[in-house]
Every structure is written in C-alpha cells, then in structure tokens.
Backbone as a ProteinNet text record, in pm:
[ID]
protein_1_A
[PRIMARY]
XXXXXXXXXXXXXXXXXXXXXXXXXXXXXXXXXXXXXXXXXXXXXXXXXXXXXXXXXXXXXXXXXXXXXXXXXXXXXXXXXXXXXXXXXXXXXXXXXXXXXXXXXXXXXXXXXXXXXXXXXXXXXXXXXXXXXXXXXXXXXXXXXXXXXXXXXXXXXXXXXXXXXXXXXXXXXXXXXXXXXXXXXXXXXXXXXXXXXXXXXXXXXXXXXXXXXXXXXXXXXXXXXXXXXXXXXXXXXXXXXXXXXXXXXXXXX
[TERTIARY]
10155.4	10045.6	9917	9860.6	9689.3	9615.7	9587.8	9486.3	9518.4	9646.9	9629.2	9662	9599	9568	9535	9686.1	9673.4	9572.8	9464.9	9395.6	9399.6	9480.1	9542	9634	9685.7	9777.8	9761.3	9752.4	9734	9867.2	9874.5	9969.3	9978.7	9816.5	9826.9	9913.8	9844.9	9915.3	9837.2	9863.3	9787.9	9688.4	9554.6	9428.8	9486.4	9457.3	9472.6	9359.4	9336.7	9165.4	9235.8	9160.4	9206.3	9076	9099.4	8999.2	8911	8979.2	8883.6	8774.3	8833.5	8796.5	8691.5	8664.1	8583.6	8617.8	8778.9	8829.3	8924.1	8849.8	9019.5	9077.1	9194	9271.7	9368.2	9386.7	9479	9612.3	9742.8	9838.1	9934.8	10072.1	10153.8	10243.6	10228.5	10330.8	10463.1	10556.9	10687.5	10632.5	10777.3	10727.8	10634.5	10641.1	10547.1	10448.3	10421.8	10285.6	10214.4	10154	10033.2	10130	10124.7	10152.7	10093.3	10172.7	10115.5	10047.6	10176.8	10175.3	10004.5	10007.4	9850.6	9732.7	9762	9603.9	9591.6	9683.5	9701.7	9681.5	9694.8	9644.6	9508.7	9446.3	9296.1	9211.8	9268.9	9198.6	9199.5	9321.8	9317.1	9224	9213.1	9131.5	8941.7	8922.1	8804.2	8719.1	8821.4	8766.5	8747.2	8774.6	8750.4	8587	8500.7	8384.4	8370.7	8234.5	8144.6	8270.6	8311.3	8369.7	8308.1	8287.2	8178	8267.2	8377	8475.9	8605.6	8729.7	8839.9	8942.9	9091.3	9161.5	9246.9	9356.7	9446.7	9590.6	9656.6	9770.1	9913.3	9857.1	9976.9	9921.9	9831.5	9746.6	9799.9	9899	9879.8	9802.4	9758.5	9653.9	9548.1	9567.4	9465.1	9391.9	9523.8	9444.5	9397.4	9463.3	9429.7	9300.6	9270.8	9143.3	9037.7	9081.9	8939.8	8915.5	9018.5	9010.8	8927.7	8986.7	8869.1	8726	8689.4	8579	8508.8	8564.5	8449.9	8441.4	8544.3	8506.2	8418.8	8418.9	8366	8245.5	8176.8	8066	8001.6	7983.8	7910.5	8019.6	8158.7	8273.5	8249.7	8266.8	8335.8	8489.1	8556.1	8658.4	8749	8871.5	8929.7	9080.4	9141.8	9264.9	9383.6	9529.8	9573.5	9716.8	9720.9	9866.3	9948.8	10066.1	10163.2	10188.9	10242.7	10266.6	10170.3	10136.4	10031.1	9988.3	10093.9	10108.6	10026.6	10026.3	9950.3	9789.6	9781.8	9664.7	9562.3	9632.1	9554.9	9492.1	9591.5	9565.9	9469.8	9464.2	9345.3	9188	9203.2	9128.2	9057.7	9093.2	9059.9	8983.9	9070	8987.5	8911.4	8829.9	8720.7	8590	8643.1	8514.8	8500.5	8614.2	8613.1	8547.6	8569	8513.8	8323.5	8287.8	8140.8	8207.8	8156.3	8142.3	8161	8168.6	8200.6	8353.8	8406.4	8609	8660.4	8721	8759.8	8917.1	8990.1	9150.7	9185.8	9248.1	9338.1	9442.4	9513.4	9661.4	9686.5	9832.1	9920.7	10002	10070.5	10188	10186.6	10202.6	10167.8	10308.6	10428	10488	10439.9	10367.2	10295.6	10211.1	10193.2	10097.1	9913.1	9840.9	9716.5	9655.5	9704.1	9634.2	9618.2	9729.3	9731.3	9599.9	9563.9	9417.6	9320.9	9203	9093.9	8971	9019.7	8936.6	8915.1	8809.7	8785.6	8818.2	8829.7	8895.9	8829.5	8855.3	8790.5	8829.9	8737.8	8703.7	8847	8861.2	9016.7	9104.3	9214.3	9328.6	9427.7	9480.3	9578.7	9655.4	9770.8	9878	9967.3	10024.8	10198.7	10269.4	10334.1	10449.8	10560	10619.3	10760.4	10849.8	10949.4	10959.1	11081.3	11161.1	11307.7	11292.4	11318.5	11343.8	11526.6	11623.8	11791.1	11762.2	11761.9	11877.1	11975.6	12041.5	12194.6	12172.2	12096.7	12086.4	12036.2	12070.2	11989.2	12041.6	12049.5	12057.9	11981.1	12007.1	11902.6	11783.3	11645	11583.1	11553.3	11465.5	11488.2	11370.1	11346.2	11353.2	11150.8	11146.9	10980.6	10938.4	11025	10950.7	11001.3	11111.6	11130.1	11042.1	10946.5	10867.6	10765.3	10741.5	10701	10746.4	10901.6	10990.5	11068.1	11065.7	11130.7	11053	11028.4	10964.5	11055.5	11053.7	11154.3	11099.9	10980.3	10976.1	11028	11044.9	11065.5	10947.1	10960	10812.1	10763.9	10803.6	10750.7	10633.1	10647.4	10528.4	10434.1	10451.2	10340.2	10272.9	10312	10258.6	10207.2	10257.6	10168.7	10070.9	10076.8	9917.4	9812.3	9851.5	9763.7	9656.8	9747.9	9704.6	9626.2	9662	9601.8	9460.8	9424.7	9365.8	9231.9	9262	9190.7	9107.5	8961.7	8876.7	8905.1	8891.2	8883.2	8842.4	8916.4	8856.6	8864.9	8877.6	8895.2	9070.3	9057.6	9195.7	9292.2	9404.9	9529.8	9555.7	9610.9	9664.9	9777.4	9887.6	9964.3	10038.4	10134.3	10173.2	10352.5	10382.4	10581	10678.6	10802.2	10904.8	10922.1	10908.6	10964.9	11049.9	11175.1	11265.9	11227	11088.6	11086.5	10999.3	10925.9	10841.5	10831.9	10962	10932.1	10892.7	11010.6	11004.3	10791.3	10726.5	10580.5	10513.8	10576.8	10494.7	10530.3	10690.4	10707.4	10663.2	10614.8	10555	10402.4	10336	10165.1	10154.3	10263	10235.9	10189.1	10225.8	10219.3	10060.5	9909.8	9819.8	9736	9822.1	9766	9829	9701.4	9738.2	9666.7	9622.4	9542.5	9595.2	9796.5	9789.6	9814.7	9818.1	9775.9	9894.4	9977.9	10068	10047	10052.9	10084.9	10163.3	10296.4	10367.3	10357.1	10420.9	10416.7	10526.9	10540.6	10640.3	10704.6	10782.3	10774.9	10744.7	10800.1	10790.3	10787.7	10747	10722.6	10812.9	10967.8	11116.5	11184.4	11085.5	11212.6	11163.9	11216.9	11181.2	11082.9	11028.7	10923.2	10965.9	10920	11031.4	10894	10763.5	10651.3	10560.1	10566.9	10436	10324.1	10207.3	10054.4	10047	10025.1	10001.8	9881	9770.1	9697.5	9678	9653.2	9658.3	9493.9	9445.6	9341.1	9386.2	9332.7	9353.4	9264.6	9356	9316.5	9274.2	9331.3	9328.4	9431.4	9359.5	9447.8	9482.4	9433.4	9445.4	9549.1	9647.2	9754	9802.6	9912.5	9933.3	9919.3	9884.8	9873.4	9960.7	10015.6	10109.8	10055.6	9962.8	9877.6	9956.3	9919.8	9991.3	10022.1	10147.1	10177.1	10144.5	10092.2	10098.7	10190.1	10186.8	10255	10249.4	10312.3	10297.7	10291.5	10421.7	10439.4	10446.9	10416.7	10487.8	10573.1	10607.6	10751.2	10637.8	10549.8	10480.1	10475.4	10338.1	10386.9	10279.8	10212.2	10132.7	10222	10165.9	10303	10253.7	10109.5	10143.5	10037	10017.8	9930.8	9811.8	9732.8	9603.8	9522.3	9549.5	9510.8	9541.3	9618.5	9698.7	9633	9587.5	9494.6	9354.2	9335.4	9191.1	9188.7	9283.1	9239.7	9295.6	9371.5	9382.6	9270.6	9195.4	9069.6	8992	8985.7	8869.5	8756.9	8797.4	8709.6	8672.3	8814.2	8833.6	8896.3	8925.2	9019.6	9093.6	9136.9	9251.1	9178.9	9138.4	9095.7	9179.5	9116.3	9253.2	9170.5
5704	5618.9	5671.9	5556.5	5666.4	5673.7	5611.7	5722.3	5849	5881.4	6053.7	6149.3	6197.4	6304.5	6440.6	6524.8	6631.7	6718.9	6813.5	6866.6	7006.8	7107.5	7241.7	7250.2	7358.9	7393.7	7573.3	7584.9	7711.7	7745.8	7858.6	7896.3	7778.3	7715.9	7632.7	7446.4	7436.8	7308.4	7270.8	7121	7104.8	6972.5	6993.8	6950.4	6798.5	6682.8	6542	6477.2	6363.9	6267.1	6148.3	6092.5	5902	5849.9	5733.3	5653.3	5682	5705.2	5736.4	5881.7	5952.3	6117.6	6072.7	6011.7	5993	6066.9	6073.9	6146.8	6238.3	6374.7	6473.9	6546	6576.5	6593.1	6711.8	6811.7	6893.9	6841.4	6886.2	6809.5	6877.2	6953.1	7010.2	7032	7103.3	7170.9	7040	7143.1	7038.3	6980.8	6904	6778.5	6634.1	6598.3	6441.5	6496.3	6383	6327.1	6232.2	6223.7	6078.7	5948.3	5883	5759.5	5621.9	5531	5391.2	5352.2	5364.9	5313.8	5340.6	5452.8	5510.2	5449	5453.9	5388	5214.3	5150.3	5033.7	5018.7	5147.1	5093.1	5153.7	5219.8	5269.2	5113	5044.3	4947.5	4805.9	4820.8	4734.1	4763.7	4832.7	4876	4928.3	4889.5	4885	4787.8	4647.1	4531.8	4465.9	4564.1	4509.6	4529.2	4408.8	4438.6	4503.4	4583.4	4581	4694.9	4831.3	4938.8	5089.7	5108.4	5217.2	5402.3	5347.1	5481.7	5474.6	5578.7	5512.5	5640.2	5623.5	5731.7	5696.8	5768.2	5790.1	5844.7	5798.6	5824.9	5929.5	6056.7	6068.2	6098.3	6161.4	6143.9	6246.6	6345.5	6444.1	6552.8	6534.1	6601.4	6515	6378.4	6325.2	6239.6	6153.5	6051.4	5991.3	5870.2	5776.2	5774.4	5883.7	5948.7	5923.1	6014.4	6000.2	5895.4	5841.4	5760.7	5660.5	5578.5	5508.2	5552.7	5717.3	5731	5719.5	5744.2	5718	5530.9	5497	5285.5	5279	5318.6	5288	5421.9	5433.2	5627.3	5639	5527.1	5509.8	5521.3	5508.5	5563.2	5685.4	5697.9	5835.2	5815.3	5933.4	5929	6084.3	6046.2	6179.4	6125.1	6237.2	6248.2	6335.2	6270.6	6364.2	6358.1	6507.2	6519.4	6628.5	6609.4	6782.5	6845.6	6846.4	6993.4	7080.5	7195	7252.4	7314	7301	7280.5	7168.4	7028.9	6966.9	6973.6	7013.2	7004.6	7092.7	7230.1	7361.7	7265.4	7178.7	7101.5	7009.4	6943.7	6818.1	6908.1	7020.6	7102	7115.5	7168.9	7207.7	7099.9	7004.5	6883.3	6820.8	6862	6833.3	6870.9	7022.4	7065.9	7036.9	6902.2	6866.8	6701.9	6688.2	6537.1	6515.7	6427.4	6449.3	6353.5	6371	6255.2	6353.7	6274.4	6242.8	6267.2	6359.4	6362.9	6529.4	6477.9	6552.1	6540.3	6633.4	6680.1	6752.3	6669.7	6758.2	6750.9	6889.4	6879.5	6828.7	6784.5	6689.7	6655.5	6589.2	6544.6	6394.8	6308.8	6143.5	6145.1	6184.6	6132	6172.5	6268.2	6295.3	6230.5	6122.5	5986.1	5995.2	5913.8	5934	5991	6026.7	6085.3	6236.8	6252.4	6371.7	6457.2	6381.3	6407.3	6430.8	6461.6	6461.7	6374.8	6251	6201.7	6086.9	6054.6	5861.6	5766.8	5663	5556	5476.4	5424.2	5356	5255.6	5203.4	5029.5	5050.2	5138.7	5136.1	5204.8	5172.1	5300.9	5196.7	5358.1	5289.8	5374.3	5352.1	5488	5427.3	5504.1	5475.1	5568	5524.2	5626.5	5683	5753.7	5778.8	5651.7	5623.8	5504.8	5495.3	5559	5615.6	5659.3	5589.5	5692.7	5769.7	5700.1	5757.7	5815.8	5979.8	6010	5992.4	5954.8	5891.2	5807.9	5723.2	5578.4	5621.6	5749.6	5826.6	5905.8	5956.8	6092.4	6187.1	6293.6	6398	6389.7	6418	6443.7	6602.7	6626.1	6778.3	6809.9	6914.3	6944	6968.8	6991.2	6979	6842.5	6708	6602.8	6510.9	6592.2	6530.7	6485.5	6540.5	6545.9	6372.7	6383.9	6259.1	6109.4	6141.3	6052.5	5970.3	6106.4	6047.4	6044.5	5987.8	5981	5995.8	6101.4	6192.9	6119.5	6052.2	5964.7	5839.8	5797.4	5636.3	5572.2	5437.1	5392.7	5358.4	5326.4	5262.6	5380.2	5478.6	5592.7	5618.5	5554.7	5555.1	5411	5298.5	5159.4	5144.7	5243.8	5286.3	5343.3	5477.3	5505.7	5421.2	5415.4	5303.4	5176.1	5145.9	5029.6	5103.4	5225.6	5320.9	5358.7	5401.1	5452.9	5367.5	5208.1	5131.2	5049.9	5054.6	4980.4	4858.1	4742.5	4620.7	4532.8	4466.1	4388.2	4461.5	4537.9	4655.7	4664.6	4714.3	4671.3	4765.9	4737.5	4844.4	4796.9	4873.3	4853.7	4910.1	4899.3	4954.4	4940.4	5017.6	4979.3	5025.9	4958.6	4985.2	4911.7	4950	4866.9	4773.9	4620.5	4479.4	4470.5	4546.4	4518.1	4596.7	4620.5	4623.8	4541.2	4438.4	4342.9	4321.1	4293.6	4207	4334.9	4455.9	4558.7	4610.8	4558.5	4584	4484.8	4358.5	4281.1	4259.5	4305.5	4317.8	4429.6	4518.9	4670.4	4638.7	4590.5	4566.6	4482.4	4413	4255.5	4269.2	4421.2	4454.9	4397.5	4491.6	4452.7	4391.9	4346.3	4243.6	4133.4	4123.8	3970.3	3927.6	3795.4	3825.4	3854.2	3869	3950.8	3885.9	3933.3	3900.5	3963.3	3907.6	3959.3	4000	4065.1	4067	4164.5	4058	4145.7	4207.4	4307.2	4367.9	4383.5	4304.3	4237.8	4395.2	4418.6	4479.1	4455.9	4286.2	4221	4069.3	4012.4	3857	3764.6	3827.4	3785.1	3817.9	3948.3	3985.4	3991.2	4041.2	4018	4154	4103.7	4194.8	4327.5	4515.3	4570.7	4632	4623	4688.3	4564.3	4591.4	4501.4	4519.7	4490.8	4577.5	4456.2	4517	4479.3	4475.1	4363.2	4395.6	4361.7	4402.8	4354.2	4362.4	4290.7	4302.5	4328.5	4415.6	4441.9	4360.3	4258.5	4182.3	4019.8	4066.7	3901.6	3794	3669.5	3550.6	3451.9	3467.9	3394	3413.7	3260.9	3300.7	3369.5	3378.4	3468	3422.5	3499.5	3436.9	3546.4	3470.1	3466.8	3516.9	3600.2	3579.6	3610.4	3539.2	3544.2	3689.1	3709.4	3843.4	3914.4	4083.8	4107	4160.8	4151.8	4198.1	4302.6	4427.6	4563.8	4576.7	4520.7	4562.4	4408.9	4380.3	4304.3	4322.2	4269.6	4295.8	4274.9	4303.3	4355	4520.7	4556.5	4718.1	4790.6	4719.7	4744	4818.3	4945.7	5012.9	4920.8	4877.3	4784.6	4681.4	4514.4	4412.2	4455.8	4409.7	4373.7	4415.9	4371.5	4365.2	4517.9	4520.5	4642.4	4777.7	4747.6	4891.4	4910.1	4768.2	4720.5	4849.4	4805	4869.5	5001.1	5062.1	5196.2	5250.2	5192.7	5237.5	5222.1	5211.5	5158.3	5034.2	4971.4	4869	4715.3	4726.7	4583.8	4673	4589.7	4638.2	4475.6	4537.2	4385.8	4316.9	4181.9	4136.8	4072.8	4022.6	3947.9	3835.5
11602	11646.3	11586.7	11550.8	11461.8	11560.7	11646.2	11729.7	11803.2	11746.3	11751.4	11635.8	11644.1	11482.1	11530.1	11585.4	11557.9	11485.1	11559.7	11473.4	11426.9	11562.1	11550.6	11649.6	11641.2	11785.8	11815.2	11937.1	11964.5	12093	12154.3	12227.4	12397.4	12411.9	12499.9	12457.6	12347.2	12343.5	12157.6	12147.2	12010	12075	11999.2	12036.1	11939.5	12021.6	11945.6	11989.7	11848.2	11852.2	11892.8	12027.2	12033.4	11999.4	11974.4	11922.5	11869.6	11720	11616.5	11634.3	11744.2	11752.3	11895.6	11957.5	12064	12181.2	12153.3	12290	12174.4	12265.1	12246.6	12341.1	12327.3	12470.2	12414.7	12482.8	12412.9	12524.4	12469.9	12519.1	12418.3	12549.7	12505.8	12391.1	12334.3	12227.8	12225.7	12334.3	12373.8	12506.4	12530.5	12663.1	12650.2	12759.1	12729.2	12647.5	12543.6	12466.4	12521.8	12465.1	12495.9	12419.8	12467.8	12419.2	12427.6	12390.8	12378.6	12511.6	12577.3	12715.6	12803.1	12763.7	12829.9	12751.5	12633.1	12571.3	12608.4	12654.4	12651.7	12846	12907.6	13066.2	13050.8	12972.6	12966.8	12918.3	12833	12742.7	12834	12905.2	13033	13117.8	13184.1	13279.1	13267.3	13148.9	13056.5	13081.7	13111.6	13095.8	13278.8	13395.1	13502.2	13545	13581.6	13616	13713.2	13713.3	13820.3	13955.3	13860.8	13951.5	13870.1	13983.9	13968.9	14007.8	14060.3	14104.5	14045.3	14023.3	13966.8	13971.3	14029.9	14006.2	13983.2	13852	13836.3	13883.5	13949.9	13967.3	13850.4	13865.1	13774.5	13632	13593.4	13476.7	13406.6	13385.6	13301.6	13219.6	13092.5	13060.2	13070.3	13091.7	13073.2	12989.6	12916.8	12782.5	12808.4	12918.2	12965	13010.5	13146.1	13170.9	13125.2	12990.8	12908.3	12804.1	12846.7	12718.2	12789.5	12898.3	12973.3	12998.6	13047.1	13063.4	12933.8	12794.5	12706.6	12646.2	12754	12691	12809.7	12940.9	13041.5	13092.7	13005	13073.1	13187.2	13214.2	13400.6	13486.8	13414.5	13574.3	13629.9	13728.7	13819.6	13817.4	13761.2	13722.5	13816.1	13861	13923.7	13843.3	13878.1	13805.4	13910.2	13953	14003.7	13968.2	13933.6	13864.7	13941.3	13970.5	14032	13903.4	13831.7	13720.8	13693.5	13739.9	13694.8	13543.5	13474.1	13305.7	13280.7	13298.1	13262.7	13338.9	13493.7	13545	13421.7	13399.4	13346.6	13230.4	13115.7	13015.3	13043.9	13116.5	13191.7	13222.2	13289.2	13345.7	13185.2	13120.9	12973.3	12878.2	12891.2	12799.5	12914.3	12993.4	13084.8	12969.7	12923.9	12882.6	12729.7	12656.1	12562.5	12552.5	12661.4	12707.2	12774.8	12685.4	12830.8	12948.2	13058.8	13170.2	13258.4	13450.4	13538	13564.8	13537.2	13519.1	13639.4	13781.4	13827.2	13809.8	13806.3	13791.7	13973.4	14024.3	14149.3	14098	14165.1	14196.5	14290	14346.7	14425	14346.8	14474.8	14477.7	14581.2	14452.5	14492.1	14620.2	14618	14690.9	14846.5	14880	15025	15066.1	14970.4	15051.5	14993.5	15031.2	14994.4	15124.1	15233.4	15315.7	15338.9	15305.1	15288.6	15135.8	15123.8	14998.5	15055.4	15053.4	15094.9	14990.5	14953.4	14872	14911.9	14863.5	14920.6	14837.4	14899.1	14801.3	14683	14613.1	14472.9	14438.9	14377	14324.7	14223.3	14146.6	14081.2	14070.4	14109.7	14135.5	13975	13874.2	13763.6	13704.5	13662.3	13668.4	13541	13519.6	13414.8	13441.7	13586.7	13641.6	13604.7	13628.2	13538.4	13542.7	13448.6	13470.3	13521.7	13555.9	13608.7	13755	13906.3	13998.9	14017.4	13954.3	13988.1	13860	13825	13776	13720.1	13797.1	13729.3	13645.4	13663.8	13530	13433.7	13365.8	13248.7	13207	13079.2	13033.7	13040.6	13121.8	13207.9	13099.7	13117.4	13017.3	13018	12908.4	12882.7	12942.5	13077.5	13146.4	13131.2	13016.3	13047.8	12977.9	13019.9	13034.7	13168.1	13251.4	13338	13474.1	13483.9	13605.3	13492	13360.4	13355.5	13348.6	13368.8	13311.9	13453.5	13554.3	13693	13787.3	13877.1	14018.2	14103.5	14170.4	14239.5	14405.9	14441.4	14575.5	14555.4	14410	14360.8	14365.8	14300.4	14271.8	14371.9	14479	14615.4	14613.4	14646.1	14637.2	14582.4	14449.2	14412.1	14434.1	14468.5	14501.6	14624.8	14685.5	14853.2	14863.5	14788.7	14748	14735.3	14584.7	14501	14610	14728	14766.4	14892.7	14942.4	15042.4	14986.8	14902.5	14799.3	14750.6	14730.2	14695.6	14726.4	14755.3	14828	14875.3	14975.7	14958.5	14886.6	14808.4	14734.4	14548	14580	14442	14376.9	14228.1	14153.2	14157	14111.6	14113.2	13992.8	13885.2	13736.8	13716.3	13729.5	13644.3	13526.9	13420.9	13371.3	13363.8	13335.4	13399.6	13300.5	13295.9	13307.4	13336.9	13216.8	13261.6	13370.8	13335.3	13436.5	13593.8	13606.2	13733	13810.2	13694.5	13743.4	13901.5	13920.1	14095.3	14159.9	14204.9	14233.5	14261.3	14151.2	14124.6	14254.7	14199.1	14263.5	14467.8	14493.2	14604.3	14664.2	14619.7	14682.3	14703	14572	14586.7	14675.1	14664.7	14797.5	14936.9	14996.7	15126.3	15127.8	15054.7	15087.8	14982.4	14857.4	14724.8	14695.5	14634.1	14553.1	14459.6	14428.2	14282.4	14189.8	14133.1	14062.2	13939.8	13818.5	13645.2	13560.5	13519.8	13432.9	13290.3	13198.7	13052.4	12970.6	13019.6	12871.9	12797.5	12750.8	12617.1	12518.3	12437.4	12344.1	12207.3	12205.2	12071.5	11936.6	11967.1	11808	11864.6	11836.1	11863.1	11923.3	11857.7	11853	11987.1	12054.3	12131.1	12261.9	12366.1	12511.1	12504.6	12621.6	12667.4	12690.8	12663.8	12729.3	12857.9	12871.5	12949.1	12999.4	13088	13175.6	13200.1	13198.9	13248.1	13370.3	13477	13585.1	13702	13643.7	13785.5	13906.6	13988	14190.4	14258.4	14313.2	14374.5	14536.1	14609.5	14769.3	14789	14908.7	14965.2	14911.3	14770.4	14684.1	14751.5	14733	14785	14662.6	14503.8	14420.9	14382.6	14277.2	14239.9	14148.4	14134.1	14004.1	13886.5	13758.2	13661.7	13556.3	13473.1	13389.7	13251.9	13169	13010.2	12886.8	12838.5	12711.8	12703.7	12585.3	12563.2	12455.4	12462.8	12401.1	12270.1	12156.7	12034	12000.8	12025.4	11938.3	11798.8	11762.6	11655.2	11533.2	11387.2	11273.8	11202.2	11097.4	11034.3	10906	10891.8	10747.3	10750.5	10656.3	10635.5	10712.8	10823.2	10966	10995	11071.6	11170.4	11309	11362.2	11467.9	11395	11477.5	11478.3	11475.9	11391	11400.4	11510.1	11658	11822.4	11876.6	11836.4	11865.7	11766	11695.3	11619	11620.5	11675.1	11699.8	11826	11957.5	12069.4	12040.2	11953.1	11960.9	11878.1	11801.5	11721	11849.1	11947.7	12054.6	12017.4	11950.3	11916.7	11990.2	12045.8	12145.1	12298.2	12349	12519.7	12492.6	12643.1	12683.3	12800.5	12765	12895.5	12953.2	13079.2	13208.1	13215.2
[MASK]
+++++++++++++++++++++++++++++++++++++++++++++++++++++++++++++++++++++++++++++++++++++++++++++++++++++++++++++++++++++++++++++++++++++++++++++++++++++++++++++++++++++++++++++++++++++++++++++++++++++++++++++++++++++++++++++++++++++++++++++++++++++++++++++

C-alpha cells in the first residue's frame, strides 16, 4: 500500500509515513501492520460534522488515530488498546504526531464502565474480525490478540453504543459477512444507519463493510454505492482509493 513507506527500523518496531508523510507511526517489526482497513475507517470518519471528541476502540499503535487527527486537528482524540506492545508503540508515536491524542490501556471486553472516561460525539474501531477460533487457522501468536475478539463482537458493539453521546456516531469497519450481526447489536440503542461496501474489484462481492450508526437515530437505512479497491489496469488500487490513501479526499456518507 503507498501510504506506507517504511523509513527505518530499530529494536522497537519500523517507523512508517501515511498520507504522503503527514502521519508517522512506528508499528511492529512482526505482528499486525497497519492496513487498508484502518486508513479507510479514519477517511470515513473525517467526513462526520460538527464532533468535537472521539475514541477508538481497539487502536493499536495507532494509524487510524492519527491518521484522523491530522484530516480532522480540532479533534480530541483517545485511543484504547489491551496489548501493551502496541500501547508502548501508540504511546511513542504521540510524540511523533502533533495534536490532542491520549492512549489507555484496557480491555474492551470489561465494558465501558469499567473506564473512567466520558463519552464522545464519536466512538470507531476495526475489530478483530474472528470471535471462534475454530473457524480459523490459529494465527501466529503476535497477531492474534488483533485478529480475534476473545469477548466476541457483541463487546465491542456494547461499548461503542455505552460510550457514545446522544445523538453522536459509531463507525465501524468489519466483515461483510457479519453485516446483520453489526446492525442487530447497534440496534439496541441506533439507528440512522449508512452502509458502504467495499468491493475488491468491481466483479466481485463485497468482502468489508464501513458501517455508520447514530445513538438514538430514527432515519432509515441507507444502502451507498460501493466502494472499489482495486482495477485490472497496472494501478495497484482505483483512482478513489489513492486519492484517500494520499489524504487528499475522505469518504463521505
């Protein structure tokens, strides 16, 4: 993906540029990377008006993070992750980032009360996308804590909606095939909510959803066109798609 460009690596991790060097984030050697998935719920969540607070569910070192705080610089931004491998990493590219960016540790499956934080105009995550085990080939062992949700997703969709002001958004981004699963969990206290696909290639089914929910929305759902990752020219992705990893555009709803 070009908006990350390795720039060194040291015994903590290797230092990478998103969007065109605006954000850098150091981020482990081995184990999860940064990926698509995250620059594409930062670029979403760019485009909601008029929220002035915002936490992450699950943030790791922190792309997503920062990647929003430098499309969005007037956020207040917190971040909360359990591995303390990645917190130390998040903690670090604090002092690589300007803004407003706090990092807790936790553990999303103990609920949002158990926090001592107040709630925000936006709560937005890209959870592991696996809660069984079994339906998988184990992963290797320092990417499993990003890969499984050991409460299942319900836990983190309880938060999220605990967490989130009235009237204020929830974003996530997930597994097509858990669409309903999304929309029957946010349902307890949302609505409002906004679909958009994310296609690999034009041809084929969707395999990621970006998902948003308003607490306490009564409007219906809406369905938006999908997005395209990738062409079958010698683009490694579309046009839209390099636009927002250059930071030049976001995704609106």
């Amino acid at each position: 993906m070009n908006s990350e460009t390795p720039a060194h690596s040291d015994t903590n991790g290797v230092l990478t540029h998103l969007l065109e060097g605006r954000v850098k984030v150091m981020q482990p050697t081995k184990g999860y990377r940064i990926g698509m998935d995250g620059a594409l719920l930062a670029a979403g969540c760019a485009t909601i008006p008029k929220i002035k607070t915002a936490l992450e569910l699950g943030c790791g070192v922190g792309g997503a993070l920062f990647s929003l705080k430098a499309r969005c610089p007037g956020l207040t931004l917190t971040g909360i992750e359990r591995e303390a491998a990645y917190v130390a990493l998040a903690r670090e590219n604090i002092a690589l980032n300007e803004g407003d960016v706090a990092i807790v540790r936790g553990d999303i499956g103990k609920g949002f009360k158990s926090f001592d934080l107040p709630r925000v105009d936006l709560v937005f995550s890209n959870p592991p996308y696996f809660d069984d085990p079994d339906l998988l080939r184990p992963p290797h062992e320092t990417k499993r804590a990003a890969w499984i949700a050991d409460d299942g997703l319900e836990a983190w969709l309880d938060f999220a909606q605990a967490a989130v002001n009235d009237g204020g958004h929830i974003v996530f981004i997930h597994r097509a095939d858990r669409l309903a699963d999304i929309l029957t969990g946010l349902g307890k206290k949302c609505g409002t909510f906004v679909v958009r696909p994310i296609l690999p290639f034009a041809d084929k089914d969707a395999k990621r959803v970006l998902v948003k929910a308003q607490r306490l929305g009564k409007a219906p759902l809406r369905l938006l066109p999908p997005l395209v990752l990738h062409d079958d020219g010698e683009r490694k992705h579309t046009p839209t798609v390099e636009a927002i990893l250059r930071g030049e555009t976001a995704l609106g709803w």
